[in-house]
N, C-alpha and C positions, 0 to 999 in steps of 0.2 A: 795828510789829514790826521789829525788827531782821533784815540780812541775816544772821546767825547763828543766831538763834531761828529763823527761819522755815525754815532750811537742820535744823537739831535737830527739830524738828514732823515736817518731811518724811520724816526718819528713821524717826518713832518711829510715822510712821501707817503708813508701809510696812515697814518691816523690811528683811532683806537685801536685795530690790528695791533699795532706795533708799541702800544705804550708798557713800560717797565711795569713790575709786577706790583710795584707801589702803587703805583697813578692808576690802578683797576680798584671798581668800586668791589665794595665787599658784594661777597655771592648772598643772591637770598638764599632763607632759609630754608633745606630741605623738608617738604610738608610729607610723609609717608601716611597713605590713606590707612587705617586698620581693618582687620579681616574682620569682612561681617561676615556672621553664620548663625542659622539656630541648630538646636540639640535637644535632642531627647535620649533616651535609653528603652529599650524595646525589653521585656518581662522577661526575656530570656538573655540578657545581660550586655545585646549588640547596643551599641553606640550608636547615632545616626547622625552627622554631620551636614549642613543643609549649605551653600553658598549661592545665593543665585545670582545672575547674569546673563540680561536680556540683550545686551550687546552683541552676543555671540549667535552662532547657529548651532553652537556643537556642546557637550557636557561631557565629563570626566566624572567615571565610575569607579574610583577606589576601594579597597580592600584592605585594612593595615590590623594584621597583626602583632601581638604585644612577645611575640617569639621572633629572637634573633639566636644568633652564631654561640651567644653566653650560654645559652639553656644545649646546645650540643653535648649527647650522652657520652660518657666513659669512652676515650678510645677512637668516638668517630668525631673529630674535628671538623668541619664544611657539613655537618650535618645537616642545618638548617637550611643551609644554602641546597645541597643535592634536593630535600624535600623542597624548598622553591620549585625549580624545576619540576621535580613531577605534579604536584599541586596545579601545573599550568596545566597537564594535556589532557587528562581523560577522567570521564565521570558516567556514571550509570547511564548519562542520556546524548555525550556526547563522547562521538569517535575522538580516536587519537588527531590531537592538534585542531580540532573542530572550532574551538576558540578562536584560533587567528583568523580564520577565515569569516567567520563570525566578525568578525574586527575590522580584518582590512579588506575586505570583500566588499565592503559599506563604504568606503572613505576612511576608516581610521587607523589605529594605530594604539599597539599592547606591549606590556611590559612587564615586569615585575624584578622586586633584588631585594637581597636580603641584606638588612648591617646589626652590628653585637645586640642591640635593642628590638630587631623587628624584621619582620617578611612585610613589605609590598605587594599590591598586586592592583593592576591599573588599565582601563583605557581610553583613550580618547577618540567620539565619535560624535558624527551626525547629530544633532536634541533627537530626532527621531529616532533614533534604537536605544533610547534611553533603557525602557523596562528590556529591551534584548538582553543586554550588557544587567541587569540586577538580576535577571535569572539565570545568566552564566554564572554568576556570584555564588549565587544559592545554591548550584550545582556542584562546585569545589567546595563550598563548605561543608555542604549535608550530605553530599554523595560523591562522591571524588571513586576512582579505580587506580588502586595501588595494586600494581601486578607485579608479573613477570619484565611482560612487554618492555612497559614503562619504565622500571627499575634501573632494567639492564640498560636498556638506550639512554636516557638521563645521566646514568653514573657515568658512560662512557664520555659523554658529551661537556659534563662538568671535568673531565679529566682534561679535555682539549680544552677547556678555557683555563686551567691552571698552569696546561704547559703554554700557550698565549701571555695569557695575565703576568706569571710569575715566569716561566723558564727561558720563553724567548727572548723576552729585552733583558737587555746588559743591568738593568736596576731593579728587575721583577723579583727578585729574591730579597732588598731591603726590606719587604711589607711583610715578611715573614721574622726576620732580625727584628722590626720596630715592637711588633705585637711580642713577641717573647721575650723583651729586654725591658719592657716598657712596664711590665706588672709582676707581679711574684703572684699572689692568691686571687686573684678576679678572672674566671673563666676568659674574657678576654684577651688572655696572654696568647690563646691560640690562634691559629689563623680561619678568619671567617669564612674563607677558601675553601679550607680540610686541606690535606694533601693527599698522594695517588697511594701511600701504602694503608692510609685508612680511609680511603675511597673504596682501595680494593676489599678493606674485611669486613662491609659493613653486607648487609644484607637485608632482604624483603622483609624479614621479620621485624627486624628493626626501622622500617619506612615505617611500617604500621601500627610497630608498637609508639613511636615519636606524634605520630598522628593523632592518637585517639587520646595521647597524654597533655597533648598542646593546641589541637586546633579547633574551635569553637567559634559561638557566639557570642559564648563569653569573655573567651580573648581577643577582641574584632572592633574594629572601626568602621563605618562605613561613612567617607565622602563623597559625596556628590555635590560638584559645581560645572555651575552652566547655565544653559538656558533650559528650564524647566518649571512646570505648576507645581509649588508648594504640595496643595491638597492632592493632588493627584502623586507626585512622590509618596506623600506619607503612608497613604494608599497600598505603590507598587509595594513598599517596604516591607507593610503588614501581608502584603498576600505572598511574600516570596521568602522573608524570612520568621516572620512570624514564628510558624511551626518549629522552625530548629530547635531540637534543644540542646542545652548546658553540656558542658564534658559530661558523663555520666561519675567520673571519678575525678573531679580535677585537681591537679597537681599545682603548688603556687608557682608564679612567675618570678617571683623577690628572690632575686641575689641576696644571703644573706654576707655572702666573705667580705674580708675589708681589709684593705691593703696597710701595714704598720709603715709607718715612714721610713725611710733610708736612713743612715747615720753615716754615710760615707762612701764617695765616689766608686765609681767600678767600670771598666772599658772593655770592650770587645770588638774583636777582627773577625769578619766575614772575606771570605774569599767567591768570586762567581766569574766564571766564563765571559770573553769577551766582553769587560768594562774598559770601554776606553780612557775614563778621566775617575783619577780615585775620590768619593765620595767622604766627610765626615758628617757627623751627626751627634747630637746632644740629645738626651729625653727622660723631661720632667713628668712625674705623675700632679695632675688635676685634679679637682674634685668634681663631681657629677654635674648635670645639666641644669637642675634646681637649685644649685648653690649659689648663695645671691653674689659672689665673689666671681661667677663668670663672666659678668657685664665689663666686669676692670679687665679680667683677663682677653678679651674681646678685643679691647681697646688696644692694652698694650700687645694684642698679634697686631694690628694692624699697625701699629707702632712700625716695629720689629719688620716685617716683610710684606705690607700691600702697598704696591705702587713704585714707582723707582726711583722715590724720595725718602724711601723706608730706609732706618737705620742699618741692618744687614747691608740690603741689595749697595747703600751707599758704600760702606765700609769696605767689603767685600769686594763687590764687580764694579765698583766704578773707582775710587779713589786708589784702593789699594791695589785690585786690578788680582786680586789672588783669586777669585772665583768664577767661573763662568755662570752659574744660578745660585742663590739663596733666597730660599724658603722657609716654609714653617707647616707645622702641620699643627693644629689643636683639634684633639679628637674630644669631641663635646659629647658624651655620652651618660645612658642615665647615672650608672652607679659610680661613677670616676673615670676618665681618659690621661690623655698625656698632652704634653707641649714639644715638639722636636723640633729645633731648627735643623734644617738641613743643607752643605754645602756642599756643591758638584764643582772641585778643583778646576780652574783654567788650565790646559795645558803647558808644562815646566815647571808648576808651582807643587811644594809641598806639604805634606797633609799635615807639618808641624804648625806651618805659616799659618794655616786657615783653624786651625785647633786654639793657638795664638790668638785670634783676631775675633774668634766667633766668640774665646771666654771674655775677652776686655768689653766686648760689647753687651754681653751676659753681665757682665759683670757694673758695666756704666748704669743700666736698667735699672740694678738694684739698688747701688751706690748715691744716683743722681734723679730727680724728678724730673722727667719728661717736660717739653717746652710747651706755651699754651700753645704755638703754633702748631705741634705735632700733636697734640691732643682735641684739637680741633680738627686738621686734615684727618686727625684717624676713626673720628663721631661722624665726621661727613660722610666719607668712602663707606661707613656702616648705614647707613641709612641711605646712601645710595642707590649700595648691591640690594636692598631690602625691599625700594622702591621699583629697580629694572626684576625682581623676582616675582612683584605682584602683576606685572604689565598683562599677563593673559591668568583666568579664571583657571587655565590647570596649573600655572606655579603660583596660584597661591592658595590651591587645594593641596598639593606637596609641601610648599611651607607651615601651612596649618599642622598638616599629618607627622611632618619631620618633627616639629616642637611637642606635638600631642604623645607620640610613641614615648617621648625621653623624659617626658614631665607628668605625665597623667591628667596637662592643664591643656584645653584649646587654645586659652588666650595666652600660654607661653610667650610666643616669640615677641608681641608687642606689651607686653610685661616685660621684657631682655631690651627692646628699641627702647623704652622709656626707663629703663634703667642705665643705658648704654649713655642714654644725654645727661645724665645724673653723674655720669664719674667724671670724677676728679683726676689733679695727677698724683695727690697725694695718696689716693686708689690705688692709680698705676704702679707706683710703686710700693706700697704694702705689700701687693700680689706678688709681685716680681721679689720681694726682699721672702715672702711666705713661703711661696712655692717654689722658684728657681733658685732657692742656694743652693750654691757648689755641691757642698757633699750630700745634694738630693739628686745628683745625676746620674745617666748614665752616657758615657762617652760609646760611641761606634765607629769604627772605620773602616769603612766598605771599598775594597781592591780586588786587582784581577788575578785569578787565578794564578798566572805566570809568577805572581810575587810573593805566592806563598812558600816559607822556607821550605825544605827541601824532609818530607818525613814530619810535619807538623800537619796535622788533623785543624777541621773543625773546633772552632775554640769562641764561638759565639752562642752557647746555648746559655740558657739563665742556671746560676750556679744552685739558686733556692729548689727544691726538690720540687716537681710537678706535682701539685696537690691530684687526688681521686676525687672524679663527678661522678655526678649522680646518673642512673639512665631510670627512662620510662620501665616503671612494668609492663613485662609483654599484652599487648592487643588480645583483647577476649569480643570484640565483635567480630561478624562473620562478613569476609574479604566481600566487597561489592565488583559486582562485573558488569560489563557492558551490556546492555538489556539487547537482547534481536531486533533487529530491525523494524519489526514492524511492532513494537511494543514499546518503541519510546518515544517518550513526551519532545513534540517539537517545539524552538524556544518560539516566541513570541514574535509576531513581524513587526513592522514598524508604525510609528504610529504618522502622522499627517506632517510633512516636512516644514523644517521652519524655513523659509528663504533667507539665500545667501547673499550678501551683498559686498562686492571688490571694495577696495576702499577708491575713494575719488580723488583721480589725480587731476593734477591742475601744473602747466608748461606755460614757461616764460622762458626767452633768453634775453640777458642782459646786452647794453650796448658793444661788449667786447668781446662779444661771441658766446660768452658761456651760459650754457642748456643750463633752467632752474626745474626741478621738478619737485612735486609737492604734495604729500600724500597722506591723510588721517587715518591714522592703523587702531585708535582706539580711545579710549578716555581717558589713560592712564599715564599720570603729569612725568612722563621720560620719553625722550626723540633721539634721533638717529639724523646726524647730520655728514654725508661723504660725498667727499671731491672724489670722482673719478676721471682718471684720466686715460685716453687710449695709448697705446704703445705695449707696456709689458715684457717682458722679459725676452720674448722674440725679436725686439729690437737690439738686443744686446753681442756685440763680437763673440763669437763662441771662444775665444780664447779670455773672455771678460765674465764669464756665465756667470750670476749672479750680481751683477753690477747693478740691478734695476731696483731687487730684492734690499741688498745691503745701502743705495742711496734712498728707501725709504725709511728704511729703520735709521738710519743715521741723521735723516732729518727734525725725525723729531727729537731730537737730542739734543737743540740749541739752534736760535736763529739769533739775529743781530742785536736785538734787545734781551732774550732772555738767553739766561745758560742752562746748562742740560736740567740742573739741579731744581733751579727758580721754575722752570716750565713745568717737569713733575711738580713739584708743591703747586703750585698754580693749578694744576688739573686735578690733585688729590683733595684741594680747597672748595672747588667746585663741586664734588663729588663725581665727577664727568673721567671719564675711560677714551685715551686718545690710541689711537692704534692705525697699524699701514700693514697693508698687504700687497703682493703684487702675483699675479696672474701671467698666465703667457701672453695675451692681449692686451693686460692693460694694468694700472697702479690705480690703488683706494688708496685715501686719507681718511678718518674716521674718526666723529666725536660719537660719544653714545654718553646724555647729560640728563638730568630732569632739566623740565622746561622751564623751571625759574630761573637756570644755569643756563640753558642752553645759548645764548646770546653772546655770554662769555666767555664758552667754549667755542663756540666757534670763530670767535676774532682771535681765536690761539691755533684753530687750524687754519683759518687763513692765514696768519704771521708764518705757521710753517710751510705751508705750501709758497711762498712768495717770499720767503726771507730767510730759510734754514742755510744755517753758517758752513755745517759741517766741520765743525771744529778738530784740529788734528786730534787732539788727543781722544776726542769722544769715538773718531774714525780708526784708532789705534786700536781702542777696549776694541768696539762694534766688531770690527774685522777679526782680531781674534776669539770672540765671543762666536760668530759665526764659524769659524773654523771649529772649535769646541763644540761645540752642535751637533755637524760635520757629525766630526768624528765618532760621535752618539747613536747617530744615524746609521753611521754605516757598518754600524758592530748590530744593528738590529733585524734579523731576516725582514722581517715585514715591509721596515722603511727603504731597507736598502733594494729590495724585487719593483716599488714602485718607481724609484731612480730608473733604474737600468732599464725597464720597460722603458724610459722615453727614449734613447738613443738605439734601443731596438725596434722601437717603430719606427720612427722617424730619419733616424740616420743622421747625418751629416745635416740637416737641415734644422732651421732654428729652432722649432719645437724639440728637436731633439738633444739639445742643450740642457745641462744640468750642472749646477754649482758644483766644483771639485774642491780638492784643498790648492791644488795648482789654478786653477783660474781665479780664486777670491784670493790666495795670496799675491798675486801681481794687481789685484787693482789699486789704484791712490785714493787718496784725498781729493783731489780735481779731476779725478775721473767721474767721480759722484756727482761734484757739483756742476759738470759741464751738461752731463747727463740728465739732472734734476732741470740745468735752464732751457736743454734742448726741447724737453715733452713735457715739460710740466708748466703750461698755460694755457689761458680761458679761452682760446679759441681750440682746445684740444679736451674739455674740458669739462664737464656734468654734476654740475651740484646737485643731490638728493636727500630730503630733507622728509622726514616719515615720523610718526609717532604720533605721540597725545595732545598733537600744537593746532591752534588754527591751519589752516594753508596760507590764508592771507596774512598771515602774522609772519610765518615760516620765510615767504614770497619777498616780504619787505626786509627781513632779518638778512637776507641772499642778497638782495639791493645794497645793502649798508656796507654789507663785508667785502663783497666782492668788484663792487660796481666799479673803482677806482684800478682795477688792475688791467692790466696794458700788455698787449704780447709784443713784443720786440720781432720784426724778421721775418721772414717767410715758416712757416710752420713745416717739420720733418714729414717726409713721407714713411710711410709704413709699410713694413716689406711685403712684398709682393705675392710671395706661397710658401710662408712662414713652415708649411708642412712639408715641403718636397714633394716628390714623389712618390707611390710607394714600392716598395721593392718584395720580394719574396718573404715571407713569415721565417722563426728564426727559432731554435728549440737551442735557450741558453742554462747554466747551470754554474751558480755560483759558490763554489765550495765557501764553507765556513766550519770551520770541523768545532766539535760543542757546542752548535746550536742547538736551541733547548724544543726548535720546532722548524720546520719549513716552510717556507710563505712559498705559494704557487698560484702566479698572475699566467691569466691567457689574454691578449689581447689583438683588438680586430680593430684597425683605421676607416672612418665611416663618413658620413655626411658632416660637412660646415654647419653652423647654424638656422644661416639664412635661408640652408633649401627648403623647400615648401613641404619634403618628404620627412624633413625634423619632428615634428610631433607624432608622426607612422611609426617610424625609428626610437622613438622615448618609449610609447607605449610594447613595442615588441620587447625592446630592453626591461620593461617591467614584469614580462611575461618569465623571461631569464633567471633574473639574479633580483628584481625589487623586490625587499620586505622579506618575511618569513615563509610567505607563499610561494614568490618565488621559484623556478624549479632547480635554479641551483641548490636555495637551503633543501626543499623538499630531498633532495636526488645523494646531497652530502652529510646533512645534517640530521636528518628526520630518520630517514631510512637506515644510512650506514653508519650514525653518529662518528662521522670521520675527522671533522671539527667543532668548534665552536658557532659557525656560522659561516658562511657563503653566497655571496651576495656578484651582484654587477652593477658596476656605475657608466654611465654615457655622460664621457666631460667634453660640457661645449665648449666650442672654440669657432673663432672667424672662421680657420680654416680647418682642414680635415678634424674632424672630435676621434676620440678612440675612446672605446667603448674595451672595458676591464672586467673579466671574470675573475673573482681572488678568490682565497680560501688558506687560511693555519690548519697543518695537520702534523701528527709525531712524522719523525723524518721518513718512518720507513714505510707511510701510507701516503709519500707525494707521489708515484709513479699512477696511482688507485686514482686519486683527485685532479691531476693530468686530463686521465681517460675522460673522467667524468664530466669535465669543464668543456674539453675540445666537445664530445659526445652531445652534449644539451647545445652550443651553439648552433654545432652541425644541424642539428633540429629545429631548431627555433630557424632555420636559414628553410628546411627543406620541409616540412606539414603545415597546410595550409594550419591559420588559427582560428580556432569558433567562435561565435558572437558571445558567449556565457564568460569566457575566459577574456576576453579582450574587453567587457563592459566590466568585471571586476577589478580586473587592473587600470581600467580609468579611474574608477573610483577609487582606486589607493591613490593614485598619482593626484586627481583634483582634490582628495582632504587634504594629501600634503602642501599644497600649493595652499588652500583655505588658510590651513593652520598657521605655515610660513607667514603669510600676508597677515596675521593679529599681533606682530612684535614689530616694532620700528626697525632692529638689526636685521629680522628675516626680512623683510618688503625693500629697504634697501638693499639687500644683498642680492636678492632676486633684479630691481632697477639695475644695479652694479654690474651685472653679468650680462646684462642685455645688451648694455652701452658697448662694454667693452667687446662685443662679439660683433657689431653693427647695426644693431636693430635698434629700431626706436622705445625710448623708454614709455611709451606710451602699450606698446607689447606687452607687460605686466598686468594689466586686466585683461588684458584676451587670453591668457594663459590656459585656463583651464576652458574658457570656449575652445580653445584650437585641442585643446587634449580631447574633449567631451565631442569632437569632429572626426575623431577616428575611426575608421570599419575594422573592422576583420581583414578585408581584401587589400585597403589600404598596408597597415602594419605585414601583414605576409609579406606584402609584396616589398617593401623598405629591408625585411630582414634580407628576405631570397637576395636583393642585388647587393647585401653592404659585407654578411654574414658569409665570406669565402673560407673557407676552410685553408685551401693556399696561401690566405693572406694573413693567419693568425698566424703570431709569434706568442711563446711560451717561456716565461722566468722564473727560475725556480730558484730561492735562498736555501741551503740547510745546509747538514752535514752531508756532504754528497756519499760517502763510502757505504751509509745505511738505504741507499736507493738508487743512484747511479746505475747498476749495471741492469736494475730491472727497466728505467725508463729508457735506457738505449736502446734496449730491446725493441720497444715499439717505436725512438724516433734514430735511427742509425746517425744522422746530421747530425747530433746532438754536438753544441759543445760544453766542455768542460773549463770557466777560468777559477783559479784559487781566489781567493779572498782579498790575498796579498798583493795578488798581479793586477787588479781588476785598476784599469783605467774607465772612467766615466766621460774624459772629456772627450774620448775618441769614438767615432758609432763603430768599429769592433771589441771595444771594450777591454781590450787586452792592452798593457804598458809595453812598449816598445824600447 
């Protein structure tokens, strides 16, 4: 049969599914609703930002100051950032971390980050603690306790998230090269981070002096979106902030430096620990955020790298096959950023090749005018992301705040969307010809350690002399402290609840078996349409590990009528985000479209789910793309302690199964596609369809697409006790000598989904490691500032789930964080738990379900997980009934039988010689494998 015939057959047994990319009608037009809000200014200079939203039950209480990382004094780099942190915990009227509890005690959920333009600060809760949440506000604003206490623990705490952030992963050290390569004079050049020798000299005095020189109501935003009364807002506003007053001395915000142009190329070599695949990089200076030249520049990034039709990613990872990732980074900031693409080497290939390839494509940009087709795919994908950003009332109080910090304008960002449909390509390239010439760059190449010559130093600092900033004059108000106990103002209770309402599903199966499920998540015109199917990676030969994983990404890579190329463009036309994930239980396919698209994205995940080619050469890149990856992963403590945990719980049994570089190099081409026809059909099979669409509209769209599809053959069985059995706990130790930090996992094998004691078991788990509250952060974080954060998850599963306490700490405090993790479970197993503490952490667990359920991606993912575990998709509205059914007695008693001290195993990533001899001490069985030796595919982990 002819390549033509066989391409006409595939037409004609599929239908629209399958028609080439010409014969699809054009997409409608993407409609982006604009932010509404009102605004006032309050006499003492706060901002007030109003957005309402009676759809919801919950509001977001923002705080955005107009101090970021640039305004950092002389010497102390991360300054802003460290004052983030303390800013969050304590104030004349509330104890240390009183906040979170405040927050997630109710149902919600807190935050805050700092970037070069601005500090954050945020929560999302209940409408009912609205005025709660405006007078914690008022309390960091107007009366915050900069101490001792606080200083010290904070500064220790931001030092673990720098060795995290920046020291542990193999590429955490680029964001330190980008920022000091990327500027000569704009405070920016520094890292918004700080690092740990001017962590360590900064001091109390200087908290305080940075405080009274920056933080106001002057310098302050305040949004509020949600469900809320106008008149009654404007109200809490005046009686909580009112009173504040002005800096008493204020110092301006205005950058005044300005960066001169370049006049001629300049390169630099970084060297870092354990990089697997050598990195290069380019990086242009931009002009600030109000430049009416960013709308072009917008365009041509998305040119350049979004989507897998983008000119890099094509150049690069698919034709030329020289990269494993290419990116871009445009850092849109007020007073000027940069442009950097960025390329992570495939392994073999060298960093001249990809230096080579990244200028001619640099170089076409400026040379050559962009195609309407690419400047059309690249207006769509922007108004897309703009569209899935505004789908819930808190991201499009973030997007209002993000545009507002960088522009001094609300209506920023849709003044940039309606500029954005305005460029041209004769745009695109001006910018590209203005900004990105040649001799305005700066070249970087980022390698590992090993390949630095032998007596050659660091040779990537910027050669222009590091200007002197400015610092606050020291603090002359008198230090605030925690008022006594019985002298301070309690905040505010709640006010009358707004009722919550699931979203309403609605079940149909098709005549071919396949489950339709249908679910309205909000008003907001973007849906969420994914084929689930059962099986998952536990169906997979353990000598094939990752076969399930690599035949979903490689399906959407090309089916019978479209090639890998045509299907990206096609998805990037649409504005629509096609994506595959696969699970131990089972495989997603996923469109995430606005609904005017949705229709035509999804007869392109039908086509792939029912007709992916698998094309050699796209299975060629794929597979070594994925080895690449790999290899990323496994230079990384963090990623690599979750790997290994699974064949230390599991063992020899399929869960216990993990991609190696040995199992994904032996699989084929037709290993994939036997694999894709064995489990991927409608009677194995779960369409979910969520978001801002009708249901009946959604109901009939799932008729169209799917209705026609036919399972061939008896359907595969699914294995039997995917988990084995379980065996004795395992105290393992994975040498990595120059890690920049230690990843330390405990984990305990516990209840399947289905048992009735699963939601007893969730909430005790919450009790552990969920949220801030937490007693792992409490016990690691709060207390010893030993990390960054410490946390537990319980990942469901058909069969046995295992429940994970983690935690990053400097190497030679993992033996400390050991104790501390084994120590809280042992507990949580053996004191009973109280009703005060078990009705809190329901209510963190039912906002997050709330919250999950307002996004078409979260409600199908929550559908998604349920299928694939056994339960009926229709379980997704009881969710938070079955949480809110929990006792005290119940969760006890789930932890006492699941919660064996015996039966935890313990993985520890680092430098073992900095901690090693202390944690043998307390487990003598310990083992020790090197880095080098470590086999994954085997459950003793050791290469034979």
């Amino acid at each position: 049969m002819t390549k033509t015939a066989r391409r006409l057959l595939a037409v004609l047994l599929l239908g629209a599914a399958a028609q080439p990319v010409a014969a699809q009608q054009a997409p409608a037009a993407i409609a982006v609703p604009p932010l509404a809000f009102t605004e006032r200014t309050l006499p003492n200079g706060l901002k007030v930002i109003a957005m309402r939203d009676t759809t919801t039950p919950n509001v977001t209480v923002q705080v955005w100051y107009d101090v970021g990382s640039k305004h950092d004094p002389e010497g102390r780099s991360g300054f802003a950032h460290l004052f983030e942190h303390i800013l969050s915990r304590k104030t004349v009227n509330m104890p240390y971390n009183m906040i979170n509890r405040l927050t997630e005690n109710v149902g919600g959920q807190r935050n805050a980050s700092t970037w070069f333009d601005r500090t954050n600060y945020y929560e999302i809760v209940p409408a009912q603690y609205l005025e709660t949440m405006l007078w914690t506000h008022a309390e960091r604003m107007a009366r915050p306790v900069v101490d001792a206490e606080v200083f010290e623990t904070e500064r220790n705490v931001v030092k673990e998230e720098f060795r995290q952030r920046v020291l542990a992963p193999p590429y955490g050290r680029l964001r330190l090269v980008m920022d000091e390569n990327s500027y000569d004079t704009l405070p920016n050049r520094r890292p918004g981070i700080g690092s740990l020798e001017q962590l360590d000299a900064a001091t109390l005095a200087d908290a305080r002096a940075f405080h009274e020189a920056y933080y106001g109501p002057d310098t302050a935003t305040l949004i509020v979106s949600g469900n809320f009364e106008p008149a009654q807002l404007n109200a809490l506003v005046d009686k909580y902030f009112a009173s504040i007053p002005r800096r008493a001395k204020a110092i301006p915000l205005t950058i005044t430096a300005t960066e001169k142009p370049r006049t001629g190329p300049r390169a630099v070599t970084a060297y870092a620990p354990n990089v697997p695949l050598p990195l290069v990089a380019s990086t242009w200076r931009v002009p600030g955020s109000s430049h009416p030249d960013m709308a072009a520049l917008e365009v041509l990034d998305a040119i350049l790298a979004t989507g897998d039709s983008s000119r890099l990613k094509r150049a690069l990872v698919y034709d030329k096959q020289i990269a494993t990732a290419a990116q871009t980074q445009l850092s849109d900031v007020e007073d000027g950023g940069f442009f950097a693409p960025t390329v992570t080497l495939a392994g073999g290939r060298s960093v001249e090749e990809a230096e080579a390839v990244l200028a001619q494509e640099m170089a076409r940009v400026r040379e050559q005018p962009v195609t309407a087709a690419e400047l059309a795919e690249a207006k769509n994908e922007i108004q897309a992301a703009a569209l899935r950003e505004r789908e819930t009332f808190s991201g499009r109080a973030f997007a209002l705040g993000e545009a507002l910090v960088r522009t001094g304008d609300p209506r920023a960002l849709d003044k940039r969307l309606a500029a954005v449909r305005r460029v041209t390509a004769a745009d695109v390239q001006r910018v590209a010809r203005r900004y990105l010439a040649p001799e305005k760059r700066v070249d970087i190449r980022y390698l590992d350690e090993k390949q630095r010559p032998a007596g050659q130093a660091d040779d990537w600092a910027n050669p222009t002399p590091m200007p002197r900033w400015s610092s606050p004059p020291p603090a002359t108000r008198t230090p605030l402290a925690l008022a006594p106990e019985g002298q301070r103002q309690q905040p505010p209770g709640p006010a009358a609840a707004v009722p919550t309402t699931p979203p309403t599903m609605a079940e149909t199966r098709l005549a071919n078996g396949m489950q339709v499920v249908t679910a309205r998540t909000g008003q907001v015109p973007v849906a969420t349409m994914a084929l689930v199917f059962t099986g998952g990676s536990a169906t997979e030969p353990r000598a094939r590990a990752g076969l399930a994983g690599l035949t979903a990404e490689v399906a959407t890579k090309g089916t019978a009528t479209r090639s890998a190329e045509a299907l990206a463009a096609e998805m990037e036309r649409l504005g629509a985000e096609l994506d595959a994930s696969v699970g131990p239980d089972g495989t997603v396919l996923s469109v995430t479209a606005p609904v005017a698209t949705l229709e035509q994205a999804g007869a392109i995940l039908a086509d792939v789910a029912r007709n992916a080619a698998f094309p050699q050469g796209e299975f060629d890149r794929e597979r070594r793309q994925s080895l690449d990856e790999l290899s990323v992963a496994l230079k990384n403590p963090g990623a690599l302690a979750a790997m290994a945990m699974q064949p230390v719980a599991f063992g020899s049994a399929p869960y216990g199964a993990v991609p190696t570089p040995a199992t994904i190099g032996a699989l084929t081409r037709d290993e994939l596609a036997a694999y894709a026809k064995q489990w991927w059909r409608p009677d194995l099979a779960t369409l979910v369809v969520t978001g801002g669409v009708d249901p009946a509209v959604a109901a009939r769209t799932a008729e169209r697409l799917f209705a026609g599809w036919q399972a061939e053959g008896a359907a595969p069985v699914l294995p039997a006790a995917p988990a084995g059995r379980a065996g004795k706990g395992r105290v393992v130790v994975i040498d990595m000598p120059g890690a920049g930090q230690a990843a330390v996992l405990a984990g305990v094998r516990t209840l399947d989904r289905r048992d009735p004691a699963y939601p007893d078991l969730t909430v005790a788990n919450a009790v552990l490691g969920a949220g801030s509250n937490g007693r792992l952060f409490q016990e690691v974080r709060v207390k010893r500032a030993l990390s960054y954060g410490s946390y537990s998850q319980l990942a469901a599963r058909a069969d046995d789930s295992l429940l994970v306490a983690q935690a990053q700490t400097k190497n030679e405090s993992a033996p400390d964080v050991v104790g501390i993790l084994m120590t809280e479970i042992d507990r949580l197993a053996a004191e009973p738990l109280d009703a005060e503490t078990i009705a809190q952490r329901k209510a963190f667990l039912t906002g997050g379900l709330g919250r999950q359920a307002e996004t078409s991606q979260g409600f199908a993912a929550t559908i998604a997980g349920l299928v694939q575990q056994g339960l009926p998709a229709g379980e997704a509205a009881r969710l938070i009934e079955r949480i809110e059914a929990v006792t005290p007695e119940r969760a006890s008693a789930a932890a006492r039988a699941n919660l064996r001290h015996d039966a935890a195993s313990v993985v520890v990533v680092g430098d073992a010689k900095l901690f090693v001899d202390k944690l043998r001490a307390a487990y003598p069985q310990l083992e020790v494998i090197p880095a080098a030796q470590l086999d994954l595919a085997g459950a003793q982990l050791v290469s034979r």
